[in-house]
MDTraj code that builds the backbone (N, CA, C; nanometers):
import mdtraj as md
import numpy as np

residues = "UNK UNK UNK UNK UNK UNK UNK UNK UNK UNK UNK UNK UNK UNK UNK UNK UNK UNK UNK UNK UNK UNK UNK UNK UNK UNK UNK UNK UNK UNK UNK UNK UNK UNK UNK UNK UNK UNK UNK UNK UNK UNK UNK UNK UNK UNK UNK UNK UNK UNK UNK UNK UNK UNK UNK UNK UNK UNK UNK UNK UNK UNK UNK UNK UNK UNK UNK UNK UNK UNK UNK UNK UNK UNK UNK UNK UNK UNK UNK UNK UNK UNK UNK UNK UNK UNK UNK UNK UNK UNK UNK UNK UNK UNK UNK UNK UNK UNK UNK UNK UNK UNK UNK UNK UNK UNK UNK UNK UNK UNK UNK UNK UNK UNK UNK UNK UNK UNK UNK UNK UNK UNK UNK UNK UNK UNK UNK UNK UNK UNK UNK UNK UNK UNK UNK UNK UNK UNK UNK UNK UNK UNK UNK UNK UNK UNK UNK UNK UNK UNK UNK UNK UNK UNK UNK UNK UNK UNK UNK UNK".split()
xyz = np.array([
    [0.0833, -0.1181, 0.0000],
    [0.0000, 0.0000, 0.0000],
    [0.0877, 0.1243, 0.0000],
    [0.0895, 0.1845, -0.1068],
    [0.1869, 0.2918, -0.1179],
    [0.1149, 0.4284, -0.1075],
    [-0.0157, 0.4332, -0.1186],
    [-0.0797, 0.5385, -0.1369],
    [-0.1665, 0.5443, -0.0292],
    [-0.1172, 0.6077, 0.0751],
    [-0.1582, 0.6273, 0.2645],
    [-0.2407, 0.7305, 0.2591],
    [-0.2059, 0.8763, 0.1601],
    [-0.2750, 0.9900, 0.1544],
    [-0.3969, 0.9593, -0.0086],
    [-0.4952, 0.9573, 0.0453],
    [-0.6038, 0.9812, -0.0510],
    [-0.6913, 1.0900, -0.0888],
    [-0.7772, 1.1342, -0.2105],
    [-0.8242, 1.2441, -0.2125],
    [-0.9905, 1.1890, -0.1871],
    [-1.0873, 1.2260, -0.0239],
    [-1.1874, 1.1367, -0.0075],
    [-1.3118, 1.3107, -0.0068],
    [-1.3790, 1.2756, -0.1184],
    [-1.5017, 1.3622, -0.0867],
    [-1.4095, 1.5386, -0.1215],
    [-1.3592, 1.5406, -0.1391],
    [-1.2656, 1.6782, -0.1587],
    [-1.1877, 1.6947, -0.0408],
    [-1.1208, 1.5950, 0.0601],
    [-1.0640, 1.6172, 0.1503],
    [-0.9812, 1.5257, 0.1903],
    [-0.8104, 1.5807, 0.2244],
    [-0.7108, 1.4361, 0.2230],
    [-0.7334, 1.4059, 0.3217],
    [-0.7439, 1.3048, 0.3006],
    [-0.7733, 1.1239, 0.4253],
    [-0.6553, 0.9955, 0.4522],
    [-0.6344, 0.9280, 0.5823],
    [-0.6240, 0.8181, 0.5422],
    [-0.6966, 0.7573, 0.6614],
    [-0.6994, 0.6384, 0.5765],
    [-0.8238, 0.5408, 0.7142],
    [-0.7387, 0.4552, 0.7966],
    [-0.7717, 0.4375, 0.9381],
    [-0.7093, 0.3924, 1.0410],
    [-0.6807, 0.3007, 0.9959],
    [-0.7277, 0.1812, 0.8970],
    [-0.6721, 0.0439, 0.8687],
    [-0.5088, 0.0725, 0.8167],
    [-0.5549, 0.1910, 0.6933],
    [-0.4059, 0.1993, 0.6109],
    [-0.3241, 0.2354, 0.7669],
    [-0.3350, 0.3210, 0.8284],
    [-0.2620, 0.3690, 0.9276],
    [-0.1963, 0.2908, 1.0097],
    [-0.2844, 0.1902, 1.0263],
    [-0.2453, 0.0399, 1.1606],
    [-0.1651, -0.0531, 1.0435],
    [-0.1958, -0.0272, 0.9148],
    [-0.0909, -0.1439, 0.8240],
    [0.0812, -0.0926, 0.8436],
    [0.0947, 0.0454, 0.8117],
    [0.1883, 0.1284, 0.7982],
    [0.2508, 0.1411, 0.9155],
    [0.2133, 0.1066, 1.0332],
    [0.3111, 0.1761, 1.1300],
    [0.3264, 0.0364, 1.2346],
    [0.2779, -0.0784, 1.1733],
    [0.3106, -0.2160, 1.1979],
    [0.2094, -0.2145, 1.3647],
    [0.1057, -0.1591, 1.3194],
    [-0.0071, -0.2071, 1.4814],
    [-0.1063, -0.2896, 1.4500],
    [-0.1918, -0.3106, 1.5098],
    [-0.3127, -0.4108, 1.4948],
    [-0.3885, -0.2944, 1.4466],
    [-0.5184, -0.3667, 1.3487],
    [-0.6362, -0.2480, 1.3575],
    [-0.6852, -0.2196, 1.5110],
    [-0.6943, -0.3157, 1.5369],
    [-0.7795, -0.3176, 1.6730],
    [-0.7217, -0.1972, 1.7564],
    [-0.6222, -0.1797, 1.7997],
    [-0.4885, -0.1191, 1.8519],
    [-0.4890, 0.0535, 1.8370],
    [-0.5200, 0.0478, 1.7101],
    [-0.5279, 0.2370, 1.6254],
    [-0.7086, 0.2516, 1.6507],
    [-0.7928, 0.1661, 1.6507],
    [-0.9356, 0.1865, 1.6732],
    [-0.9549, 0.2195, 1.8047],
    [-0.8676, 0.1686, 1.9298],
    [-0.8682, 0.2132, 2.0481],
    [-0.8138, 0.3564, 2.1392],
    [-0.7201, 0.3537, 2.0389],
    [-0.6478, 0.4936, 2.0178],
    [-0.7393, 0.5914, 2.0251],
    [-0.7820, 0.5806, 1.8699],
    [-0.8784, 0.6864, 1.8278],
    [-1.0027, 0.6976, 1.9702],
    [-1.0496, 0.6016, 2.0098],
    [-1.1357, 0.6163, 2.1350],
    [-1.0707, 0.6910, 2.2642],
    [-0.9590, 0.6398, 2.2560],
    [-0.9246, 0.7123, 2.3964],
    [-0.8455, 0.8425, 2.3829],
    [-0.8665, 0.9221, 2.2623],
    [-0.8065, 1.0606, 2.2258],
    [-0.8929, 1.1346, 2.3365],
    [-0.7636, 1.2382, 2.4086],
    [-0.8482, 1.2908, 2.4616],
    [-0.8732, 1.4295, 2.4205],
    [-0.9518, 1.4073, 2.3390],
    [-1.0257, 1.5694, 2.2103],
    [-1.1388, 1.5538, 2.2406],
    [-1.1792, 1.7178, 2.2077],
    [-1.3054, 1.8093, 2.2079],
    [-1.3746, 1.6751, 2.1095],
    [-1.4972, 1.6690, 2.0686],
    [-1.6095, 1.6024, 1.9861],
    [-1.5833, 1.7398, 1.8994],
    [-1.6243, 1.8364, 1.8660],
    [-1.5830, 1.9470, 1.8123],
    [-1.4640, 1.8991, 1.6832],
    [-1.3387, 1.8637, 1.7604],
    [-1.2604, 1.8486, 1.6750],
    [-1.2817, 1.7076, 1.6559],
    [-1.3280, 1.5552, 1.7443],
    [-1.2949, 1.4435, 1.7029],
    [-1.4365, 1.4630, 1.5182],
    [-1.5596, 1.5043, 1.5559],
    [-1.6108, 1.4280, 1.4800],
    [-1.5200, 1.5085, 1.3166],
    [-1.5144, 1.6110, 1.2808],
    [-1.4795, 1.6350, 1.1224],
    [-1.3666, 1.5654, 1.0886],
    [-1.2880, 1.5116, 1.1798],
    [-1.1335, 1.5011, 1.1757],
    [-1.1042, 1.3289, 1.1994],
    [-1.2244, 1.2885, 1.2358],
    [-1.2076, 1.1133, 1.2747],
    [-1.3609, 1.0466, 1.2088],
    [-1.3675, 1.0244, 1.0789],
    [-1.5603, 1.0276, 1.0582],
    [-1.5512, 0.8698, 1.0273],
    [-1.6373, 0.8044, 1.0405],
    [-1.6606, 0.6420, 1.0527],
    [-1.6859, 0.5980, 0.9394],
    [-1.6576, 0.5226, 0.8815],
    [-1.6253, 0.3873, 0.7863],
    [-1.6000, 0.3334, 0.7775],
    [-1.5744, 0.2127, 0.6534],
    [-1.5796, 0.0300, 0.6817],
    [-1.4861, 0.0231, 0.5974],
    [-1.4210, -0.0763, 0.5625],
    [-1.3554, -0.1342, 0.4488],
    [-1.3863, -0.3188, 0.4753],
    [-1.3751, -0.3624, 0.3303],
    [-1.4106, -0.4918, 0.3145],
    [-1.2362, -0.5845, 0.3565],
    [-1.2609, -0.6580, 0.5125],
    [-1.1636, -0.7247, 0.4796],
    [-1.1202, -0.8538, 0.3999],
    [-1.0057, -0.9113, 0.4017],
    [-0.9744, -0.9944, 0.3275],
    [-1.0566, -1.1229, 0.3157],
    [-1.1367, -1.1359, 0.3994],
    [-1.2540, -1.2527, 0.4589],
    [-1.3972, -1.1954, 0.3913],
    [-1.3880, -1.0772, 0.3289],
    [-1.4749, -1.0480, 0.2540],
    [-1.5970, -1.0031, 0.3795],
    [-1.6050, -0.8870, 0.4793],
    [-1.6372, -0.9132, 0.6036],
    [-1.6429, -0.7371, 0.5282],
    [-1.7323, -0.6819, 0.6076],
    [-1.7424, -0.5161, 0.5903],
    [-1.6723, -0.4807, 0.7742],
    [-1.5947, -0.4299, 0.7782],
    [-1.5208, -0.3732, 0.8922],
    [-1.4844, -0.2026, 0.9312],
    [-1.5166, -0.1967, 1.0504],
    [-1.5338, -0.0724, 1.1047],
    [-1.4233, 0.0038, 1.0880],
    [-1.3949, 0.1226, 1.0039],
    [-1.2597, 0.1934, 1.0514],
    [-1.3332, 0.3431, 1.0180],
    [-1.1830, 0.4175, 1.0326],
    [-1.2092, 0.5339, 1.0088],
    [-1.1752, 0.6186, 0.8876],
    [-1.2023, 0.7266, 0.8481],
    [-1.1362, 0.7840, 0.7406],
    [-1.0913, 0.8968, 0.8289],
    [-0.9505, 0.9625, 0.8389],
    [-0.8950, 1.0506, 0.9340],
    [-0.8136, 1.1708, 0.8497],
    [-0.8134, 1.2960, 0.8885],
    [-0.7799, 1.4452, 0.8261],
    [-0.6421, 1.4610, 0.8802],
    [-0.5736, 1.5330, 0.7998],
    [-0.3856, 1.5227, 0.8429],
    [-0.4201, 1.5823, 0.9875],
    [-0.5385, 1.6635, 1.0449],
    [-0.5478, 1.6977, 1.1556],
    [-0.5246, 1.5946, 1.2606],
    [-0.6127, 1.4918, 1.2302],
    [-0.6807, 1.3738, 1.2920],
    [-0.5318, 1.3206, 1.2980],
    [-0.4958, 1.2769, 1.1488],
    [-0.3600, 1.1960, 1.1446],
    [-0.2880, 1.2380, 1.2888],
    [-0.2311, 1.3915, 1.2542],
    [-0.1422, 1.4352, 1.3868],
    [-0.1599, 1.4130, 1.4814],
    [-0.2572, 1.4399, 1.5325],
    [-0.3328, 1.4707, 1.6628],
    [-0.3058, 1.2782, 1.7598],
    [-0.3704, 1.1956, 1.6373],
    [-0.3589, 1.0613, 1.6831],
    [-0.2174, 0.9993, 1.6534],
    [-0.1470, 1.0318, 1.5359],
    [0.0210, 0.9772, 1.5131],
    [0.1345, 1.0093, 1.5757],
    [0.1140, 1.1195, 1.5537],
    [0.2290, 1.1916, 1.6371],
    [0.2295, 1.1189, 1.8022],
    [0.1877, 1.0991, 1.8376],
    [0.2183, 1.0220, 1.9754],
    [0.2644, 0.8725, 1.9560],
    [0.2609, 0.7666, 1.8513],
    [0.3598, 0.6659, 1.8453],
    [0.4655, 0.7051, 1.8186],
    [0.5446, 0.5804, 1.8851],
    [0.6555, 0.6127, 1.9344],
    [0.7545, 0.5200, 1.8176],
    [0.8885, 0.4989, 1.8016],
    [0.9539, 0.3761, 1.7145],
    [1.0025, 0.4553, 1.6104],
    [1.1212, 0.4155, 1.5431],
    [1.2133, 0.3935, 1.4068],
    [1.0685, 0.4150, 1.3084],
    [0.9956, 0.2963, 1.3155],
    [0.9341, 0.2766, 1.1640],
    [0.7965, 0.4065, 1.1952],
    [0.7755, 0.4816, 1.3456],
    [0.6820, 0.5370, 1.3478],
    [0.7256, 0.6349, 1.2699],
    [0.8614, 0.7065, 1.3528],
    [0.8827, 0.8017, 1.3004],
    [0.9277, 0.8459, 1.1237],
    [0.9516, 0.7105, 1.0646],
    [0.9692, 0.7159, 0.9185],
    [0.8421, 0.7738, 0.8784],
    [0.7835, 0.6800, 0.9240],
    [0.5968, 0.7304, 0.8196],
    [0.5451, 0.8127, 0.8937],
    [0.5730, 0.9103, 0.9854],
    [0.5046, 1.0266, 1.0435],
    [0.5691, 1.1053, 0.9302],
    [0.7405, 1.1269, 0.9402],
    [0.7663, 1.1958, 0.8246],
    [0.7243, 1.1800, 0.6906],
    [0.7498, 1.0502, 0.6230],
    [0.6193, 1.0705, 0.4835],
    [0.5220, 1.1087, 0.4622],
    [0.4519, 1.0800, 0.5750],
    [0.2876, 1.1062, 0.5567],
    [0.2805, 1.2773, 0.5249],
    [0.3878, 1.3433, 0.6492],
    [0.3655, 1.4885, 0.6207],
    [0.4235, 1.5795, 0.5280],
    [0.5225, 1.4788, 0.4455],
    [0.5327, 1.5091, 0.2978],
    [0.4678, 1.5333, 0.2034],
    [0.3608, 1.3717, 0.1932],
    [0.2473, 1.3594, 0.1559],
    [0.1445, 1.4446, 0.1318],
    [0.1309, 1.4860, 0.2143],
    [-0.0018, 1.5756, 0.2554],
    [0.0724, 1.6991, 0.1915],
    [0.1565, 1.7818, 0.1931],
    [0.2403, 1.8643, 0.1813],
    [0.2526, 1.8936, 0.0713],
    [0.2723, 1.7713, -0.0429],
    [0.3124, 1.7824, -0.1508],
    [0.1656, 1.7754, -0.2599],
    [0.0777, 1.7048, -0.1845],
    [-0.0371, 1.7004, -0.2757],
    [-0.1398, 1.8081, -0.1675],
    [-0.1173, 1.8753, -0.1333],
    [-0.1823, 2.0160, -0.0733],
    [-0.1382, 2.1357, -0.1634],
    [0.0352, 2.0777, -0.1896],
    [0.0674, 2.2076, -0.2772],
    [0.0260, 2.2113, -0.4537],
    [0.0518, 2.0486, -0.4514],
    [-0.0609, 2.0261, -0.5963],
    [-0.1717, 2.1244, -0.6081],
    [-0.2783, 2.0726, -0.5227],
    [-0.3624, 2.0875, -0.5367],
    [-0.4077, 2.2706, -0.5214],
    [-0.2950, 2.3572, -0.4241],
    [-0.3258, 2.4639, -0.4347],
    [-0.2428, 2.5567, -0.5497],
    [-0.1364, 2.4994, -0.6088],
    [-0.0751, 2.5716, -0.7127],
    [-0.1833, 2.5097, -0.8555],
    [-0.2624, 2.4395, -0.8669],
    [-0.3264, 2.4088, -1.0341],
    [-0.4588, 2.3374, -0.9928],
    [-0.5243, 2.3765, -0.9464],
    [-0.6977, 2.3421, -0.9473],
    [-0.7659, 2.2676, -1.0460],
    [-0.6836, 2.2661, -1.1648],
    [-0.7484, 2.2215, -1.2783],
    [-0.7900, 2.0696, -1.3016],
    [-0.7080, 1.9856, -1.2092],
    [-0.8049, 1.8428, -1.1712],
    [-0.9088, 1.8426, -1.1420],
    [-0.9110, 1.8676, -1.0417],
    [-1.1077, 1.9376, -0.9264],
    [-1.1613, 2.0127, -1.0414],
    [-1.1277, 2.0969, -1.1037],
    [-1.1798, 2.1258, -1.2194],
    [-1.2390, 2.1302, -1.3021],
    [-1.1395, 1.9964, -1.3847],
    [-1.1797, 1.8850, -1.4807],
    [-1.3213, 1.7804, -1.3940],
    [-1.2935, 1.7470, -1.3217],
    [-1.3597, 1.6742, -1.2220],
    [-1.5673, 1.7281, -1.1951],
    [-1.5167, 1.8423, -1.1206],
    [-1.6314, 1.9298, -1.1607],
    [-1.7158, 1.9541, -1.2308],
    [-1.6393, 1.9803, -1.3437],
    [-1.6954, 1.9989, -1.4794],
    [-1.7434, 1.8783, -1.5702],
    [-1.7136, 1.7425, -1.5589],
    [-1.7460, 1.6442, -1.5990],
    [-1.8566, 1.5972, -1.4907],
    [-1.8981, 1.5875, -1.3953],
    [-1.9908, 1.5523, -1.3072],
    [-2.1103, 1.6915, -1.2821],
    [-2.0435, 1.7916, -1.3153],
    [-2.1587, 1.8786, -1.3490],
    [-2.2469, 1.8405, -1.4601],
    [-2.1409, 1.8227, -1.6352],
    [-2.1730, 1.7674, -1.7600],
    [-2.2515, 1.6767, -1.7244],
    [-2.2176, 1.5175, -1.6521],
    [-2.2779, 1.4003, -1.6331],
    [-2.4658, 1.4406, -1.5755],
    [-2.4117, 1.5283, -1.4643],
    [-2.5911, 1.5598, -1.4111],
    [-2.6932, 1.6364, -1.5377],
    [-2.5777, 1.7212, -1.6372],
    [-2.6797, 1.7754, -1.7358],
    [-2.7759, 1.6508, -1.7911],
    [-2.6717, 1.5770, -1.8784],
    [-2.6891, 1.4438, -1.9434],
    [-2.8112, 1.3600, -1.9119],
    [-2.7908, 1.3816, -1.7716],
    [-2.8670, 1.2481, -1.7018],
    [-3.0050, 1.3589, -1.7070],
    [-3.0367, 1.4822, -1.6741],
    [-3.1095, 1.5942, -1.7222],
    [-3.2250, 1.5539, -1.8387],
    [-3.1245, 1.5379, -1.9318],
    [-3.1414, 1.5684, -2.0860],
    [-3.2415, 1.4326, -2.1206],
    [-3.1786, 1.3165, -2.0388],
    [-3.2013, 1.1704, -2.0882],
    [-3.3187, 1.1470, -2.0356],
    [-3.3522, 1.2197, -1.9187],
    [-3.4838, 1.1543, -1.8203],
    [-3.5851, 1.2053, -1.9013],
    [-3.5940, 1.2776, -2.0286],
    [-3.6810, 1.3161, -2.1482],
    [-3.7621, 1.2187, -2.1420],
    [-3.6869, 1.0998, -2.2135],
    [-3.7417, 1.0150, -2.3088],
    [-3.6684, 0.8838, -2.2806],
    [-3.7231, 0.7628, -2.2946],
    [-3.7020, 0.6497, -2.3082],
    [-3.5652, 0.6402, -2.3610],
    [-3.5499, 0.7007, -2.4713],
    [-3.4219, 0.6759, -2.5734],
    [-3.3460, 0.7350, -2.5084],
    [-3.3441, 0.8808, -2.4553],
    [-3.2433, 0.9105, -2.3876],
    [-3.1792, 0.8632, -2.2694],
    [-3.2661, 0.7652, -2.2005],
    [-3.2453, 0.7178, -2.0867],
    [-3.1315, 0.5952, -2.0895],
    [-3.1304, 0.5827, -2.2384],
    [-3.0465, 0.4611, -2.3141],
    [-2.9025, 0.5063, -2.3551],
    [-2.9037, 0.6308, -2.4016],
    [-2.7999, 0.7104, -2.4312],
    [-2.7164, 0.7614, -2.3090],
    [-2.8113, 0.7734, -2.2180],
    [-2.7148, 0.7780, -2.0923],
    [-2.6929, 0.7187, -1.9782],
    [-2.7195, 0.5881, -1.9981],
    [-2.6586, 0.4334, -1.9664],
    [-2.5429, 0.4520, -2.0151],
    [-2.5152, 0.5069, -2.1555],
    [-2.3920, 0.4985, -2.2067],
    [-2.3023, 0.5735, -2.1695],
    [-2.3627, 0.7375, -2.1385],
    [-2.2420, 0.8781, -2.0933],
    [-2.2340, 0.8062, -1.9593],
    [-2.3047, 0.7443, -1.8838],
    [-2.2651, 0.7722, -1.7374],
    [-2.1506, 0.6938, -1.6965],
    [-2.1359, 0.5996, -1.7911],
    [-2.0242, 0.5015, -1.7993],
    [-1.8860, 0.5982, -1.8258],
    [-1.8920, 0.6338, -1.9055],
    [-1.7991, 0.6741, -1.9983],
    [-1.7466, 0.8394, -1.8597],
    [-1.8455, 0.8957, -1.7979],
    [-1.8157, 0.9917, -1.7078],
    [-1.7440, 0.9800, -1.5956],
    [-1.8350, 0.8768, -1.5446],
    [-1.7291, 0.7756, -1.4248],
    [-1.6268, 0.7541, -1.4136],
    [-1.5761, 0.6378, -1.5324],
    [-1.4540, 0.6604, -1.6028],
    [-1.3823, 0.7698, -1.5654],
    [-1.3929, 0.9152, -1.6358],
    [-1.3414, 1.0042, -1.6752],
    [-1.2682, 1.0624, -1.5244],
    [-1.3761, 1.0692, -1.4317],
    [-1.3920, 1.1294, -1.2887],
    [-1.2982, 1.0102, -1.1816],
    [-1.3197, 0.9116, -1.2450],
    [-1.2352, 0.7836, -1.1512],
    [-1.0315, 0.8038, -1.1951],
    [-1.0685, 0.8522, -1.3250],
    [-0.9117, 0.8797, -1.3889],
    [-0.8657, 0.9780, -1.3383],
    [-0.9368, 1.0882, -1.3666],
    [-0.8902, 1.1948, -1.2922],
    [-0.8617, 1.2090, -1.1543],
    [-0.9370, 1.1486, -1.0622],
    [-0.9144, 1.1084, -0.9229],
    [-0.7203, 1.0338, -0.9073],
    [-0.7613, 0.9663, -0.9882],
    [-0.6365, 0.8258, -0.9434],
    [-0.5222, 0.9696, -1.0052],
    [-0.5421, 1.0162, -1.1121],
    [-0.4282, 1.1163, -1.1596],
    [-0.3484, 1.1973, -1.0635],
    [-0.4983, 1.2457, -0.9672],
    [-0.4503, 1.3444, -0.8797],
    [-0.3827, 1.2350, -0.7400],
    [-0.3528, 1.1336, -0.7052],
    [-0.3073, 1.0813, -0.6001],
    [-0.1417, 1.0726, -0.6357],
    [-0.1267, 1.0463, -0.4937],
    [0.0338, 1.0756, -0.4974],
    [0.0844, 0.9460, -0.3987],
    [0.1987, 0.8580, -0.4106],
    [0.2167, 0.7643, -0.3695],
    [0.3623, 0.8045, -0.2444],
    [0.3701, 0.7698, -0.1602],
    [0.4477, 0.7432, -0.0575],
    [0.5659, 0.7297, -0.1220],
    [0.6848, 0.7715, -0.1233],
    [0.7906, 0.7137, -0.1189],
    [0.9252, 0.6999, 0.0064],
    [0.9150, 0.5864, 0.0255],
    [1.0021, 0.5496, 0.1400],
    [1.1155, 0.4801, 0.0867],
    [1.2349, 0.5675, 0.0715],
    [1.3784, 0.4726, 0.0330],
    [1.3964, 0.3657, 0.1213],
])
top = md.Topology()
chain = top.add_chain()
for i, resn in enumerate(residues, 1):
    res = top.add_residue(resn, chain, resSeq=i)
    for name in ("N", "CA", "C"):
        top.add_atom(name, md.element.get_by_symbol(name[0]), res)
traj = md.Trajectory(xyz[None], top)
């Protein structure tokens, strides 16, 4: 898993699972963490918000999706060699695709503007029968477009 920092909903994330893979803990371990932070609700809920990922058992499992806030707030207190490697990447990470993202907008953009397009479409199609057929076809083809552009804008970890 090389890609710790994600772009989730318009906001960089990573979820406690990636977090507990990366810094060699149990999930269980970083899920308890996160419980026993001792933060305002104020700051836990925008900064720690609840979600699942499918584990390898094919099982839907509780984690979190967490804000470089969240990250800090909860990382920065492990301790270790391999913590402190990926505390420093991560805040590279974030760093480097923050500055992406504030020096050229034009992903979110592109992004925007194709999922704006897609809602016209879908607009246009709820006409008529036929159109409803025609955009079976754009919505494919938009998705696509918006899923590419997503993966374009991510940035992968590098740890020599």
């Amino acid at each position: 898993m090389n890609n710790l920092v994600t772009l989730n909903n318009g906001v960089l994330t990573a979820t406690s699972k990636e977090i507990a893979d990366h810094f060699g803990k149990t999930h269980k371990h970083v899920l308890e963490a996160i419980k026993n932070l001792e933060c305002t609700d104020k700051f836990r809920q925008p900064n720690f918000r609840p979600s699942f990922y499918i584990s390898a058992q094919n099982k839907k499992l509780k984690c979190f999706d967490i804000t470089r806030d969240g990250f800090s707030f909860l990382c920065m207190g492990f301790t270790g060699k391999k913590s402190a490697e990926w505390k420093e990447a991560y805040i590279v990470a974030f760093n480097r695709m923050e500055g992406h993202l504030i020096k050229t907008t034009t992903v979110m953009d592109k992004i925007n503007e194709v999922l704006l397009t897609m809602e016209k479409d879908k607009e246009v199609a709820s006409i008529c029968s036929k159109g409803l057929n025609e955009w079976k076809k754009l919505k494919k083809s938009h998705k696509e477009e918006v899923d590419r552009l997503v993966n374009e804008s991510q940035f992968a970890l590098n740890l020599g």
